[in-house]
Steps between C-alpha positions, in 0.01 A plus 500: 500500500418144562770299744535176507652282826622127497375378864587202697406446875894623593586753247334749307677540121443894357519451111483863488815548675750578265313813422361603824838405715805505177527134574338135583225351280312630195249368308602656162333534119374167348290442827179226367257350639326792763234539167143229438608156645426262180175295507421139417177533249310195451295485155221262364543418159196371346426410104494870358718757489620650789528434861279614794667622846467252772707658782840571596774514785734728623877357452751539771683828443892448385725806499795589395730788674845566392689630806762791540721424807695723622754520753723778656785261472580120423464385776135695570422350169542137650316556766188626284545178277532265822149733616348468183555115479350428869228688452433277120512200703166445550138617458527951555268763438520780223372818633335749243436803670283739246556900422211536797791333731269178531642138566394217303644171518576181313702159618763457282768204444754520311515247188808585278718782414817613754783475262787773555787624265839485733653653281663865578519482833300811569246603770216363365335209277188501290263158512130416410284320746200260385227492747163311513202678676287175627232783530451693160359813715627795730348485848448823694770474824178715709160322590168606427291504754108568510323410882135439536427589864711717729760404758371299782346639778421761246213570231287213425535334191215592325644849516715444212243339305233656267186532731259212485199421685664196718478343866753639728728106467503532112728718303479494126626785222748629247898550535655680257808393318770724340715262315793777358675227294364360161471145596265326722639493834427228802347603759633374864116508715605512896170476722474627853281337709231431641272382170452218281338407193758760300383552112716763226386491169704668201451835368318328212230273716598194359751325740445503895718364716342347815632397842245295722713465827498710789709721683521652858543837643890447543530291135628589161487380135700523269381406135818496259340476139793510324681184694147350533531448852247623855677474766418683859680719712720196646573377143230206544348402135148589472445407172265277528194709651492651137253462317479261192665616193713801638544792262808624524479865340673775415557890526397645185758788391319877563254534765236251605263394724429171655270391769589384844209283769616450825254304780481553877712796488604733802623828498865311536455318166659609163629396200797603305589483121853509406683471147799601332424668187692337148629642171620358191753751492644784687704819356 
């Protein structure tokens, strides 16, 4: 059974609750909006018949629940409608979590809906809620994590690496990449120094992304490629020691490989790839 949760940074809304608990929230039949976010498909249009694809874009995601709320009395009924309100008062996450008992995660605002019936006078009120989903996918709430290198102090980093012939202060090989989701992920790169001169190219070969500065035994890096930012350890932008034309790529969905180069390397050095897998959809 898929559950669904209404989260804020205070409160936590079960929209499963009626029927796990006899009362609270439920997200009941006529539920839209969980299915393929709508796309923006551009066309060219020339002299003949037809069109020819030129691209498209994924829409933000709007959704529309209608809401069972039920309360043991009136007056737990007007406390769920005061909790419900606070918690539509800004920006709040809906929480998918899949038959496997997986989270994934959307923002959420809320952009219509909310009208009650006061009429009857009974322990519980029926509404729909619009929402708009900024971002049209589901984001997995656990990390992916893939290390090149072992802990520090530990094996050195060529140990993790398919085996080339290379000096000692060079490490250079393949990561693999297990992206469970069915879109292209970013991938969060976090260096441990010592090393410079840090080059990953994409599964595919055609995009590298290289980072000529230098960093010291105690030093980290942290390359962000969905934000677009390089920052170190001490939040310091080190954007600049990139190299010309950055390529920002992504995880492929399925399993990949990609290549990691690391210079001057000690047994200390390693780098990490982290990502949270994405999915149009989740049941």
């Amino acid at each position: 059974m898929t559950t669904l949760l209404l989260e804020t940074e205070r409160d936590s809304l079960d929209l499963n609750g009626v029927q796990n608990y006899g009362a609270g929230f439920e997200a009941t039949a006529g539920l839209t909006g969980l299915g393929l976010p709508a796309v923006n498909v551009q066309w060219l249009e020339g002299a003949g018949d037809g069109a020819r694809h030129r691209g498209q874009r994924v829409l933000p995601r709007d959704i529309d629940m209608p809401l069972d709320i039920v309360g043991w009395d009136r007056q737990h009924l007007s406390e769920l409608v005061s909790r419900l309100a606070r918690a539509l008062a800004g920006e709040c996450t809906l929480v998918v979590i899949d038959a496997d008992g997986v989270p994934w995660t959307t923002p959420v605002v809320r952009v219509g809906g909310g009208e009650v019936s006061l009429e009857g006078g009974g322990n519980d009120v029926q509404t729909v809620i619009s929402f708009r989903a900024p971002d049209p996918y589901f984001t997995a709430s656990d990390v992916s994590t893939q290390t090149v290198g072992g802990e520090r102090g530990a094996a050195p980093l060529l140990s993790s690496l398919t085996s080339l012939p290379l000096a000692a202060s060079q490490a250079i090989g393949d990561i693999q990449l297990d992206n469970v989701g069915d879109v292209p992920a970013y991938p969060v790169w976090t260096v441990y120094g010592p090393g410079r001169d840090l080059s990953v190219t994409s599964p595919d070969g055609k995009e590298t992304l290289r980072w000529q500065g230098t960093l010291g035994a105690s030093e980290t890096l942290i390359v962000d490629t969905r934000a677009g930012t390089v920052k170190d350890g001490k939040g310091t932008n080190r954007y600049a020691d990139l190299a010309p034309a950055p390529r920002f790529w992504t995880v492929p969905p399925g399993v990949s490989t990609a290549t990691v180069r690391l210079l001057d390397t000690t047994a200390d050095s390693r780098v990490e790839c982290s990502w949270r897998p994405r999915k149009w959809m989740v049941i």
